[in-house]
N, C-alpha and C positions, 0 to 999 in steps of 0.2 A: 524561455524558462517554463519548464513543465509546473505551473500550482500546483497539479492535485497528486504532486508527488514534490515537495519542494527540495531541495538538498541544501546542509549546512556548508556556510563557509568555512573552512580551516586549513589552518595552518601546520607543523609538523607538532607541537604542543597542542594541540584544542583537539586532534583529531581521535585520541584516544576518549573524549566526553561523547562521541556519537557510532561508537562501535556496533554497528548491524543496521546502523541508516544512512541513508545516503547522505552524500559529502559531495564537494568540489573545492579543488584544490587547484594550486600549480605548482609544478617542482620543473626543477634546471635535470634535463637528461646528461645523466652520466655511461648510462651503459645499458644495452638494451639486446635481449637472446631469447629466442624461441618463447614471444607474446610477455617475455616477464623484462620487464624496466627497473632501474636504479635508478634513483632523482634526489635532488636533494630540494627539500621544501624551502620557503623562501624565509625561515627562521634556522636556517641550518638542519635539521633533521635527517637523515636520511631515511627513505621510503621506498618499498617493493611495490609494483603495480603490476599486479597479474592483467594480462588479459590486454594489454597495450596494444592497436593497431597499428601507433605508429610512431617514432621518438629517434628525431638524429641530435647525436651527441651536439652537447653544452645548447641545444635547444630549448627555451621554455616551453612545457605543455601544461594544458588545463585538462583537468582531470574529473570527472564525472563518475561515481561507479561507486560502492557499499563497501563500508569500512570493515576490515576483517576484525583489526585489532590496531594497537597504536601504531603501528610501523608499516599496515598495508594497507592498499585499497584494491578490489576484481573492480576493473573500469568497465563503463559502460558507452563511453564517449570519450574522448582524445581529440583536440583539439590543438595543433604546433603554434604556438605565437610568437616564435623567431627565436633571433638571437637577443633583440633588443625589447625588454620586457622589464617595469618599473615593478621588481622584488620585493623591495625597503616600502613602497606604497600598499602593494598588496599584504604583506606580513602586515601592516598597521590595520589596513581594514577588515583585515580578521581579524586582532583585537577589538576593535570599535565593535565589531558585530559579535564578540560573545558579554558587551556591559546590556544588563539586565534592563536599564532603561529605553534600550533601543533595540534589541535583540530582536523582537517580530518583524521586523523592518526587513530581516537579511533571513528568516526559516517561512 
C-alpha cells in the first residue's frame, strides 16, 4: 500500500463521498470492451472502470484508480481475484471503515 498517496475503501454507495481521490474497490466483472469494464460492486451497484488492464467475466477484481463520479472509477491498478472472492465481507468492511471512530485506520 502506497502511504503517501493512501486510497479510500469503498463500496458502490460510499464511492460517490471521495470523487476526485483515490479509491479501491472490488466489483464482480460483467463485461469488459476496449479498456472500459462493467462490474457490479459488492453492495450491488453497478460501475464503469475506464482504463481496465484486465477483467474475465463473473471475475472479482480490485480496483485501484480516482473516482470520476459515483458510478466510475480511471483505474490505476487491476488486480483479478478469481472467481471465489468473500463479497458480503468486503461490502461490511467498507461499512466498518467509513464509522467515524475508526475511519484513520483504513485512509
Amino acid at each position: 500500500m502506497d502511504m503517501n498517496h493512501p486510497s479510500a475503501l469503498v463500496n458502490g454507495d460510499t464511492l460517490k463521498m471521495f470523487v476526485g481521490r483515490k479509491v479501491r474497490t472490488v466489483v464482480k466483472v460483467q463485461h469488459t470492451e476496449g479498456g472500459v469494464l462493467l462490474g457490479q460492486s459488492t453492495d450491488g451497484h453497478q460501475l464503469t472502470i475506464k482504463g481496465a488492464s484486465e477483467g474475465v467475466e463473473s471475475h472479482y477484481l480490485e480496483v485501484v484508480g480516482i473516482a470520476d463520479n459515483g458510478q466510475s472509477i480511471t483505474a490505476e491498478i487491476c488486480k483479478d481475484f478469481g472467481e471465489n472472492f468473500d463479497a458480503e465481507a468486503f461490502n461490511g468492511l467498507c461499512k466498518v471503515s467509513m464509522d467515524n471512530k475508526v475511519k484513520e485506520l483504513f485512509l
